[in-house]
C-alpha positions as CSV (number, residue, x, y, z in Angstrom):
1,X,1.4,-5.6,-16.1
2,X,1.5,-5.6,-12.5
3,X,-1.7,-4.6,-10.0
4,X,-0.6,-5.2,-6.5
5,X,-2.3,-3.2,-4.7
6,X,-4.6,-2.8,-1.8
7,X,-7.7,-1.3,-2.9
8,X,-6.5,1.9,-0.6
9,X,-3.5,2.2,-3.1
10,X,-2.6,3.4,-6.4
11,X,-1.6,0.5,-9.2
12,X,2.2,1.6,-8.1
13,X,3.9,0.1,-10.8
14,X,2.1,1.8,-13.7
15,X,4.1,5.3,-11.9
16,X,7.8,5.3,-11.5
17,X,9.7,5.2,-8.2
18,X,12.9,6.7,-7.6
19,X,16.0,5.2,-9.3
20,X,17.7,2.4,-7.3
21,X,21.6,1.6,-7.9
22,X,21.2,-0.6,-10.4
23,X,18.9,-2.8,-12.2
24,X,16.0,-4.6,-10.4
25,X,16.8,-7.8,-9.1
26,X,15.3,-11.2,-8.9
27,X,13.0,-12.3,-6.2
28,X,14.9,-13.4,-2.9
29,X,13.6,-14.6,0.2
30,X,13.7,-11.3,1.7
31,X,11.2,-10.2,-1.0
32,X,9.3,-13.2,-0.7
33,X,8.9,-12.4,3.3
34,X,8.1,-8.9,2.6
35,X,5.7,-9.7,0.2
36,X,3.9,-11.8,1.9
37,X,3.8,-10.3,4.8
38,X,2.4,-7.2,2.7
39,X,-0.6,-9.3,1.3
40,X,-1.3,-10.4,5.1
41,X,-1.7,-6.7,6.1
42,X,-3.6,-5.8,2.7
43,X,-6.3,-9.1,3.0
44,X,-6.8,-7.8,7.0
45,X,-7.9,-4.5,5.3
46,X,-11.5,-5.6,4.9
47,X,-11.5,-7.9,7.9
48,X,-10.8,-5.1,10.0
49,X,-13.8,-2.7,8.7
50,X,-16.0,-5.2,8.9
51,X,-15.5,-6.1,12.6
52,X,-15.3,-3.1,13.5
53,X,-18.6,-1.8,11.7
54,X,-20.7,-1.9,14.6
55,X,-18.7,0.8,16.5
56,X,-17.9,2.9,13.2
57,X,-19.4,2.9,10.1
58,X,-17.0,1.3,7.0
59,X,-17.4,4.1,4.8
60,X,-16.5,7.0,7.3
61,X,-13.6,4.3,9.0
62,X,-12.4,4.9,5.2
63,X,-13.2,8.6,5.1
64,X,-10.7,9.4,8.3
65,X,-7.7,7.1,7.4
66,X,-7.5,8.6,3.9
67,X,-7.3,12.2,5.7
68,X,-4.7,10.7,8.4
69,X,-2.7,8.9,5.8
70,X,-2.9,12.0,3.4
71,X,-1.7,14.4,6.0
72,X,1.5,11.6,6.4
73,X,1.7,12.0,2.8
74,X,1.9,15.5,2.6
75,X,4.7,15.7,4.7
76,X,6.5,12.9,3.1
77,X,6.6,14.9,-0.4
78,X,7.1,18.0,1.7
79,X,10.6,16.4,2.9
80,X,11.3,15.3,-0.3
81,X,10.2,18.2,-2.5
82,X,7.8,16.7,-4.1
83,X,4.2,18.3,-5.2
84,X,1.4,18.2,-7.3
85,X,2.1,19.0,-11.4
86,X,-0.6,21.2,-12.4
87,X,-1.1,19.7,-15.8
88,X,-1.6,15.9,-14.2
89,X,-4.8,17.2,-12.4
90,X,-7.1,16.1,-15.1
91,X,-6.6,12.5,-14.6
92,X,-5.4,12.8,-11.0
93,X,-9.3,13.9,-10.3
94,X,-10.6,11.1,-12.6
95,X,-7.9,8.5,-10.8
96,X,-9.5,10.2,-7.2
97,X,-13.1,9.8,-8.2
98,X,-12.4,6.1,-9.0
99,X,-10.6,4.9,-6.0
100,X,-13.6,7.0,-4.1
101,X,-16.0,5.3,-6.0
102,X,-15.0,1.5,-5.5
103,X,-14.9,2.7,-2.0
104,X,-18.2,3.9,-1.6
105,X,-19.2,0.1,-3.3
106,X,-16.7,-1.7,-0.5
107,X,-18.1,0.3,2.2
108,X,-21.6,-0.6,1.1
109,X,-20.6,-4.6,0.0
110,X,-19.2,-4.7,3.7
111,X,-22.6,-4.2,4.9
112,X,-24.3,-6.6,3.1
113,X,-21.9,-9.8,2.7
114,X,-19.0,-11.6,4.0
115,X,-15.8,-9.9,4.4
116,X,-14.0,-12.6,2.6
117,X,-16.6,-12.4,0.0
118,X,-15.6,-8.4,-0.9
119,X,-11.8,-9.4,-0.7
120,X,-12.0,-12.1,-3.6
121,X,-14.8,-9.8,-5.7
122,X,-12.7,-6.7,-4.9
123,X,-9.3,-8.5,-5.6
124,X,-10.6,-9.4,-9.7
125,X,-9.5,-6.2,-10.1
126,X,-6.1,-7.2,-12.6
127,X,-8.5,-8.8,-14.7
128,X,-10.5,-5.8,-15.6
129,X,-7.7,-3.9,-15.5
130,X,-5.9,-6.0,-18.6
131,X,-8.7,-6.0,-20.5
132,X,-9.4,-2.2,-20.2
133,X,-5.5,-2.2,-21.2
134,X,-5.5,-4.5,-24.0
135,X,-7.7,-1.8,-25.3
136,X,-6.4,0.9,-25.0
137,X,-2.5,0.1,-25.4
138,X,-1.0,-1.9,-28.3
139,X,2.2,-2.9,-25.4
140,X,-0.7,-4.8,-23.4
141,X,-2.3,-7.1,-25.7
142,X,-2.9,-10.2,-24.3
143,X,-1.7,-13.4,-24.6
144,X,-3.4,-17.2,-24.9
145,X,-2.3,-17.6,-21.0
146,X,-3.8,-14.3,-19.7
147,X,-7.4,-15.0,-21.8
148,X,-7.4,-18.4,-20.6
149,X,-6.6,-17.1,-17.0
150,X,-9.7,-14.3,-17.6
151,X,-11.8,-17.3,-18.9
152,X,-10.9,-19.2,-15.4
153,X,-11.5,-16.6,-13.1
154,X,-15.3,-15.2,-15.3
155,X,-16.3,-18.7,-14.3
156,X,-15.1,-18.3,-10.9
157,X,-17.3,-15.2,-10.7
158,X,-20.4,-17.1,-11.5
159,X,-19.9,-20.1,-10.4
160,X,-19.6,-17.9,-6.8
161,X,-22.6,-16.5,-7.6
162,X,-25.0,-19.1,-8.1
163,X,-24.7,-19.5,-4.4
164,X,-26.0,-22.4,-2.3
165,X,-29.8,-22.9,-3.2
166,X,-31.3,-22.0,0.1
167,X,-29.3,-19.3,1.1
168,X,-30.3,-17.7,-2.4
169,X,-34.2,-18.1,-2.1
170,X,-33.5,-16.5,1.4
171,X,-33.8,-12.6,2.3
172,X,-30.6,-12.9,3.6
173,X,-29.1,-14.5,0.7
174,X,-30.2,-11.9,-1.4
175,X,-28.9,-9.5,0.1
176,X,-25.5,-11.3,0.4
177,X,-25.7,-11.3,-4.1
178,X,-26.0,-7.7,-3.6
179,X,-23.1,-7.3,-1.8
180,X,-21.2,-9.6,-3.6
181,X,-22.4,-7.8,-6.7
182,X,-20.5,-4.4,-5.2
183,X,-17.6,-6.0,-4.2
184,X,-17.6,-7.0,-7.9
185,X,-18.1,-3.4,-9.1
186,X,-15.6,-2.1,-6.9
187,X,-13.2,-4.4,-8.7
188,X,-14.2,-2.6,-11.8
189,X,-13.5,0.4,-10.2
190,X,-10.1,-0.6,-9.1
191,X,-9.4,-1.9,-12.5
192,X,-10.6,1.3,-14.1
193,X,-8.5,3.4,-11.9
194,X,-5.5,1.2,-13.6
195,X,-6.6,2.5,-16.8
196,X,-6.5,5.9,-16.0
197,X,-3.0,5.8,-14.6
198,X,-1.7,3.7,-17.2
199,X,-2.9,5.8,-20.3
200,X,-2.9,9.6,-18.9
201,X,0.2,11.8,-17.8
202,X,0.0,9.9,-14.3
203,X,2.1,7.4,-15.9
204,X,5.0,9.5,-15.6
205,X,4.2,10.6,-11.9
206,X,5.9,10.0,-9.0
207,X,4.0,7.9,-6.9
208,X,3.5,9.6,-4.2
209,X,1.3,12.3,-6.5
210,X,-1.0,9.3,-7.6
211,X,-1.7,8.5,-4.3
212,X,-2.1,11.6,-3.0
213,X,-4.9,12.2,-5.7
214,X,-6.2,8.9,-4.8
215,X,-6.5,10.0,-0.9
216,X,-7.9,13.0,-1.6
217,X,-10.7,11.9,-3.9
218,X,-11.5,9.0,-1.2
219,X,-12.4,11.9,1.1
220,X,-14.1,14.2,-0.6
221,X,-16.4,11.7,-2.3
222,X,-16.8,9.5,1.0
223,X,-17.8,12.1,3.4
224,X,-20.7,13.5,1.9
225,X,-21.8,10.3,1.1
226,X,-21.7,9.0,4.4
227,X,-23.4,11.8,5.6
228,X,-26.6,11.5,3.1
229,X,-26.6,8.1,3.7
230,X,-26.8,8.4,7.8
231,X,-23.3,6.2,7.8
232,X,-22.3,8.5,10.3
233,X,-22.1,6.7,13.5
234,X,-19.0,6.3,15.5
235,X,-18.5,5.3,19.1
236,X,-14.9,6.2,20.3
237,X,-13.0,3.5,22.1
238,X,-9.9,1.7,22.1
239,X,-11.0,-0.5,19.5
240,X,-11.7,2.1,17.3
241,X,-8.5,3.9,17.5
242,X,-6.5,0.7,17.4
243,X,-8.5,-0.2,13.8
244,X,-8.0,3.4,13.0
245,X,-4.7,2.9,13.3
246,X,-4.0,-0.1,11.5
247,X,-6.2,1.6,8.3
248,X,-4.1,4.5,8.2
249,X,-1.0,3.9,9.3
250,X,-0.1,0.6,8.4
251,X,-1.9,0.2,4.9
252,X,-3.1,3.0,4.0
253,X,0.6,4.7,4.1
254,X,3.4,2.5,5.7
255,X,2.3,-0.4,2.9
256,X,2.7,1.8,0.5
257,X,6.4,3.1,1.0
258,X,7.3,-0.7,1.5
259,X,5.8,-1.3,-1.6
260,X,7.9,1.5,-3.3
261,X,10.9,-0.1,-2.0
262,X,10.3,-3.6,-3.1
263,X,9.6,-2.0,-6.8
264,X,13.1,-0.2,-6.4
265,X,15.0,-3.3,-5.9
266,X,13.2,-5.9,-7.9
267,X,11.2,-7.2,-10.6
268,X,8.2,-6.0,-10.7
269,X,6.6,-9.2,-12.9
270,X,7.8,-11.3,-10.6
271,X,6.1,-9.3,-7.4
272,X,3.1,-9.4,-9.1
273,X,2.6,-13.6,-8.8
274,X,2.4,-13.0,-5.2
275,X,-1.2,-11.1,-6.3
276,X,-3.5,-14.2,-5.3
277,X,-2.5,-14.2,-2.0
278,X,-4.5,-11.5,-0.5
279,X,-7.5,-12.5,-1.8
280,X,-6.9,-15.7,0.1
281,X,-5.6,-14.9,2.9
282,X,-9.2,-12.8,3.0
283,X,-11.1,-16.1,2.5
284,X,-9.3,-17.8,5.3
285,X,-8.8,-14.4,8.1
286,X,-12.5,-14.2,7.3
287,X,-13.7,-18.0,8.1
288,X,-11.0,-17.7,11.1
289,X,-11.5,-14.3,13.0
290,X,-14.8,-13.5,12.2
291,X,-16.5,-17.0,11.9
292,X,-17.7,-16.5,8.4
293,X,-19.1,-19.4,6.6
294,X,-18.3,-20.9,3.5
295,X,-20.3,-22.7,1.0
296,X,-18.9,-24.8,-1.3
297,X,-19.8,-22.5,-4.7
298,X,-18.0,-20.1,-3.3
299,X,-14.9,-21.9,-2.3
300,X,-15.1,-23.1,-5.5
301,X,-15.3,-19.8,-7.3
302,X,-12.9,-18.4,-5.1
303,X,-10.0,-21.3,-6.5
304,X,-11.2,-20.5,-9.9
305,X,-10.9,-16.6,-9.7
306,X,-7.4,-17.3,-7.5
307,X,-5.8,-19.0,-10.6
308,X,-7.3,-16.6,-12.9
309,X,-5.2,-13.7,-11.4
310,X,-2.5,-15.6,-10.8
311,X,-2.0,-16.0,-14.7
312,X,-2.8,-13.1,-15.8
313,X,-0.9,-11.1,-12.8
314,X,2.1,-14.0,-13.0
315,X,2.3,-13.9,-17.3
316,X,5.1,-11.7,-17.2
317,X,7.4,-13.8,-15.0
318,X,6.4,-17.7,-16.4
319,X,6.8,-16.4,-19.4
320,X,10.3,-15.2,-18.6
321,X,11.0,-18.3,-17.2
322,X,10.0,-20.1,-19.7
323,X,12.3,-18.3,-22.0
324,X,15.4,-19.2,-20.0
325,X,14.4,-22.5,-19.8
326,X,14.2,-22.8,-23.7
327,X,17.1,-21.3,-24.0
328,X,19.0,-23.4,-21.7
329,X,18.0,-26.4,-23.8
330,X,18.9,-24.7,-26.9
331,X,22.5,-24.0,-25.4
332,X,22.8,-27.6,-24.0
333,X,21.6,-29.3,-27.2
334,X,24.0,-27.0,-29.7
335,X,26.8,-26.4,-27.6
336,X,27.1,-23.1,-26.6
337,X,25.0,-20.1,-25.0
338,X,21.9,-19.0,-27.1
339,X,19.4,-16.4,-26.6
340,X,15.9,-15.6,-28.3
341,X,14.3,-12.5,-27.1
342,X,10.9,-13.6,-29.3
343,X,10.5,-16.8,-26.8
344,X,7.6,-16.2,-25.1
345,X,4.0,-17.5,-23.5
346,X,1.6,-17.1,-26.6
């Protein structure tokens, strides 16, 4: 199971892409650059709302990009031919009113705490996700790695939360729990959405229906919203247009089709280790460009909940690696090639 993703896209791999010549490949370099550079753009995601927030509220900044990027959309699977199946619209809503949902609880968390705070809570998301899978689908039990890997990052979560002290008995401290609290939620969200794709007809969408149901529900939920909630403001300015953008543009759509292509031409398990990186990158564009500070509980936290993902996110590929290693010593120590399909992390 892989859930790369940006919070403002669908869990791709749980859709399938167009057919690429051939098998998926290994990881090269060129992956490695891309997917780095890909959780770069995906950790500035919050960074950007939140320094913008004084000239336009997060939850409308979210409501506009998902109509820009869903108009680009539209005319993607217009050129390609693609459209909407009317018996996927069941889930497609639920999958929409998810990914609106956890943004209404970003939007809201963005208010209230550290940017770098919602990318680590939001970015828990795989972990809710397997778990929500291990349910559901016999394929997705998990293994002694990926429960010690939830066990690692649970404990990040609270140890995070106990905060320092001082800042806890404080007003501001509280309200810097709360947010943290809808950062978490909208991990839960994100993981749910997961779910949906995973075990409805979505699974055998294209992905540029998922996201397009995705989009769609983002804006229908978070205008109205913002509205009640008088998180209408927005001054127009260069600023603004330049953030604008960067949301809808460059993560909200041109992510996404570069994320396609790197699912066309390789692995998928082995994508997914590069998952922890976003969240910190987050931790460190936050302390960096928008002077956030850090306390040590949370840095703390943060490490555990980083490894936590990492090994559930990353199971697929060490425990592939792991079974070629085995098998090499097998072959070196009998003589000849041997291969065990049932070698695997347990």
């Amino acid at each position: 199971m892989t859930t790369l993703g940006t919070g403002s896209l669908p869990t791709l791999p749980t859709a399938p892409v167009a057919v690429w010549p051939g098998s998926p490949t290994a990881v090269d370099p060129r992956a490695v650059g891309v997917m780095t550079l890909l959780c770069l753009t995906w950790s500035l995601q919050q960074i950007s709302l939140k320094a913008i927030a004084p000239q336009i509220s997060p939850m409308l900044m979210v409501a506009i990009r998902s109509a820009v990027a869903l108009v680009l959309l539209i005319g993607l699977m217009q050129q390609r031919g693609e459209g909407l199946a009317r018996h996927r619209w069941k889930p497609g809503a639920w999958a929409g009113a998810l990914f609106g949902l956890e943004y209404v609880l970003v939007s809201q968390a963005l208010q209230l705490t550290h940017a770098s705070h919602v990318v680590v809570f939001l970015y828990t998301a795989p972990i809710f996700a397997a778990l929500g899978l291990h349910a559901r689908l016999p394929s997705e039990r998990l293994g002694l790695v990926q429960w010690a890997g939830i066990g690692l990052a649970f404990a990040g979560i609270a140890a995070a939360f106990l905060g320092e002290p001082s800042s806890v008995a404080s007003g501001a401290g509280g309200r810097a729990m709360l947010g943290d609290a809808l950062a978490l939620l909208a991990g839960v969200a994100w993981g749910a959405t997961t779910v949906t794709i995973r075990c409805s007809t979505l699974a055998a969408a294209p992905p540029t229906e998922t996201l397009s149901y995705q989009l769609l529900g983002a804006l229908v939920l978070l205008v109205p919203v913002a509205w009640l909630t008088g998180q209408w403001h927005i001054e127009w300015s260069h600023a603004v247009m330049a953030h604008l953008g960067f949301q809808s543009v460059i993560v909200s759509f041109a992510s996404f089709l570069t994320w396609c292509w790197l699912l066309r031409r390789y692995l998928a398990s082995q994508l997914g280790v590069f998952s922890f990186l976003t969240p910190l990158f987050g931790v460190v564009l936050g302390a960096w460009l928008l002077q956030e500070r850090l306390e040590g509980s949370f840095i703390v936290g943060s490490a555990f909940v980083l490894v936590g993902i990492g090994l559930v996110s990353g199971h697929a590929a060490l425990s592939k690696r792991l079974a070629s290693a085995a098998d090499r010593d097998t072959g070196n120590r009998d003589g000849r090639p041997h291969s065990d399909p049932k070698v695997k992390i347990r």
